[in-house]
TORVEXLO-494455 format. One line per 5 residues: number of its first residue (from 1); their letters; for each residue x, y, z of N, C-alpha, C, O. Coordinates in Angstrom, 1 decimal. Example, Ala and Ser with C-alpha at 12.3 -4.5 7.8 and 13.67 -1.06 7.14 Angstrom:
! residues 2
1	as	13.2 -5.7 7.8 12.3 -4.5 7.8 13.2 -3.3 7.8 14.2 -3.3 8.5 ~ 12.8 -2.2 7.1 13.7 -1.1 7.1 12.9 0.0 7.9 13.4 1.1 8.0
END
This chain:
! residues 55
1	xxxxx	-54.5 -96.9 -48.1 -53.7 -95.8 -48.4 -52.6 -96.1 -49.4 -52.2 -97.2 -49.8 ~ -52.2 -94.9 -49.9 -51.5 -95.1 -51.2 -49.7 -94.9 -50.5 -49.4 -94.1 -49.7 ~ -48.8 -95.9 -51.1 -47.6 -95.3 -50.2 -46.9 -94.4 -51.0 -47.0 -94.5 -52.3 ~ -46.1 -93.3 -50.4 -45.5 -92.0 -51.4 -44.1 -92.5 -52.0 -43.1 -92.8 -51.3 ~ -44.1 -92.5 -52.9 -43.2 -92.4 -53.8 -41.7 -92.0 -53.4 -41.9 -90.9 -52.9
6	xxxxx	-40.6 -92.2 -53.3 -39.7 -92.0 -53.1 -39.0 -90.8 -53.8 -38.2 -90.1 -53.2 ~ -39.6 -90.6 -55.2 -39.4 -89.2 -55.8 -39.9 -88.3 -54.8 -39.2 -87.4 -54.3 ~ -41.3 -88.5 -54.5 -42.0 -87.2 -53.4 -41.5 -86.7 -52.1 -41.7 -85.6 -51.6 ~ -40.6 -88.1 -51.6 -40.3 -87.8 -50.4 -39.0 -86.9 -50.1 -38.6 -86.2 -49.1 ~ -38.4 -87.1 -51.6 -37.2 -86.6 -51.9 -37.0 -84.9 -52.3 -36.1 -84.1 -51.9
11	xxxxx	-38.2 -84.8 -53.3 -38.4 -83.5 -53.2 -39.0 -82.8 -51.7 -38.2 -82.0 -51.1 ~ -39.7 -83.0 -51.5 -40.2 -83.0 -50.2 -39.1 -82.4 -48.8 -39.1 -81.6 -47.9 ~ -38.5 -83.2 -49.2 -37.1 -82.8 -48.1 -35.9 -81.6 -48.8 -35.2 -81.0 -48.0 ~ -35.9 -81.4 -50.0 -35.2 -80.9 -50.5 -36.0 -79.5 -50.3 -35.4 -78.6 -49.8 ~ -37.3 -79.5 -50.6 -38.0 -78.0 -50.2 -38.0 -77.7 -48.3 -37.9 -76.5 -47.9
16	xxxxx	-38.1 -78.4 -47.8 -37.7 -78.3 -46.9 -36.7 -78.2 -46.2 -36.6 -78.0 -44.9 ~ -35.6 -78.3 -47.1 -34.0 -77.9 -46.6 -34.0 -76.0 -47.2 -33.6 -75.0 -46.6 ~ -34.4 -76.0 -48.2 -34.6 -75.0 -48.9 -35.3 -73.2 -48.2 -35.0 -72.0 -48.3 ~ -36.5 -74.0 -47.6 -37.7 -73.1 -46.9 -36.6 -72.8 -45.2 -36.6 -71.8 -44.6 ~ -36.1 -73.8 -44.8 -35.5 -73.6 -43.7 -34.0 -72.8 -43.9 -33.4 -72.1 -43.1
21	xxxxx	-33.8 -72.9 -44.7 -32.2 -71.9 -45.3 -32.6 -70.7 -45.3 -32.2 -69.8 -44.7 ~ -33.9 -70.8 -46.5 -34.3 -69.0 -46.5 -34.8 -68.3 -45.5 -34.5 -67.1 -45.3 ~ -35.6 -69.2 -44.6 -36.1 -68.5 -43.5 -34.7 -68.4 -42.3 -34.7 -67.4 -41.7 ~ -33.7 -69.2 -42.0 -32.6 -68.4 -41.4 -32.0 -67.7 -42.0 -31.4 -66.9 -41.3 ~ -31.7 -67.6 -43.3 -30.9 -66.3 -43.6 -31.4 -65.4 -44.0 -30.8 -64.5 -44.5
26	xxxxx	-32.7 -65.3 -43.8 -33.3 -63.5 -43.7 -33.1 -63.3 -42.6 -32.6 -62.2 -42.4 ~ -33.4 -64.2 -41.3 -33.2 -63.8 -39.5 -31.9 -63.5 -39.5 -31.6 -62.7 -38.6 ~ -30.9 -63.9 -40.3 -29.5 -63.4 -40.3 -29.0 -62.4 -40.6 -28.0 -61.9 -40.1 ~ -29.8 -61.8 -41.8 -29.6 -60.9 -42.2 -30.2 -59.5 -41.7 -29.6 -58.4 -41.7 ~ -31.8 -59.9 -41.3 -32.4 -59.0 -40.2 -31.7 -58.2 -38.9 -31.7 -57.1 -38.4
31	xxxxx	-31.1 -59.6 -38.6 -30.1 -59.2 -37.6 -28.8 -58.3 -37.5 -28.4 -57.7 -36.6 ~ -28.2 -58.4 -38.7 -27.2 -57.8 -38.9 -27.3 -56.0 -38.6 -28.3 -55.2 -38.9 ~ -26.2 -55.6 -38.1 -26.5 -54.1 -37.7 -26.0 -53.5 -38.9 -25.0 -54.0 -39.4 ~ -26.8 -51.8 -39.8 -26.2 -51.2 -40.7 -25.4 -50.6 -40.3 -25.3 -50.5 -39.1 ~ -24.4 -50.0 -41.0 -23.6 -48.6 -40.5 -24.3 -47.7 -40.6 -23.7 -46.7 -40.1
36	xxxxx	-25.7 -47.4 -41.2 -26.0 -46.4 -40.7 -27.3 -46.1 -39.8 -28.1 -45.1 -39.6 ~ -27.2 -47.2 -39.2 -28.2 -47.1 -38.5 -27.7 -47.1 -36.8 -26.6 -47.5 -36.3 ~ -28.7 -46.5 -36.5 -27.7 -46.0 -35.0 -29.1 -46.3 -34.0 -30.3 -46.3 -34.5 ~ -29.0 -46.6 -32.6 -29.8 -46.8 -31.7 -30.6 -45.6 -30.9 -30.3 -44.6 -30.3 ~ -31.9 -46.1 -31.2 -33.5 -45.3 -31.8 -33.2 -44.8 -30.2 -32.8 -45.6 -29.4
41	xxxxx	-33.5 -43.8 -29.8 -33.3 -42.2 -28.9 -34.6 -42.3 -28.5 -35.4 -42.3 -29.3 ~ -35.0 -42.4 -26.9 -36.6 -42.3 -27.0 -36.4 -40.9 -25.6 -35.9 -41.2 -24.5 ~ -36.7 -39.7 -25.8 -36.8 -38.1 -24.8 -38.0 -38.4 -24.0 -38.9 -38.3 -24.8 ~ -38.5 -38.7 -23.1 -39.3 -38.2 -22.6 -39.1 -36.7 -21.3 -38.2 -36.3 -20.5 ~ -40.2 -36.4 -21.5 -39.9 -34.9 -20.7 -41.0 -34.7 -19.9 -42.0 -35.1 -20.4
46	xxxxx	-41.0 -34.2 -18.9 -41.4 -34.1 -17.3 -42.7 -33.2 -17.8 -42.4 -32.2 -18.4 ~ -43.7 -33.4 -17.5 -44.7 -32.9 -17.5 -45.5 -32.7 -15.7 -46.0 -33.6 -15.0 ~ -45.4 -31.7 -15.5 -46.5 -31.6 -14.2 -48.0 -30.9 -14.3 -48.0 -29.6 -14.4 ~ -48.9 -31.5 -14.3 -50.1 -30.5 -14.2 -50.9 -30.2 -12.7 -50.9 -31.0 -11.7 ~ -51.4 -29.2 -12.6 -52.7 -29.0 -11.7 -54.1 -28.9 -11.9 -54.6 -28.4 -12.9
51	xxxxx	-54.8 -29.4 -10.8 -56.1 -29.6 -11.0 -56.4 -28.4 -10.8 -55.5 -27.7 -10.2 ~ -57.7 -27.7 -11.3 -58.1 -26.8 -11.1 -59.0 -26.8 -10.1 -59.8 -27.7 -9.9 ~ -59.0 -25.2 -9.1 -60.0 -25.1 -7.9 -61.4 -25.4 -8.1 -62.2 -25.1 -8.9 ~ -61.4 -26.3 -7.0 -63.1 -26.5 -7.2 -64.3 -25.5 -6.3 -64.4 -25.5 -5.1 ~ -64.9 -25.0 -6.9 -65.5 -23.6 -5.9 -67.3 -24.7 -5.6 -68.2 -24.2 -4.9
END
């Protein structure tokens, strides 16, 4: 086996600091609440049915 270069390892970690920043600060930002966004209202409403007579 070939051993990796210290350049590689270096970049390597640097993309990896990089990929882990961006991916928490989108979850940070995802998270964040808008001002105009308000909490999603779910109605549900009473439904009764009957069976019909069976002759």
């Amino acid at each position: 086996m070939k051993p990796i270069s210290t350049q590689t390892r270096i970049t390597s970690l640097l993309l990896a600091l990089l990929t882990t920043s961006v991916v928490l600060g989108a979850t940070v930002i995802g998270m964040q609440a808008d001002a105009e966004s308000q909490p999603m209202l779910l109605v549900l409403e009473r439904m009764t049915t009957k069976a019909s007579a069976v002759q």
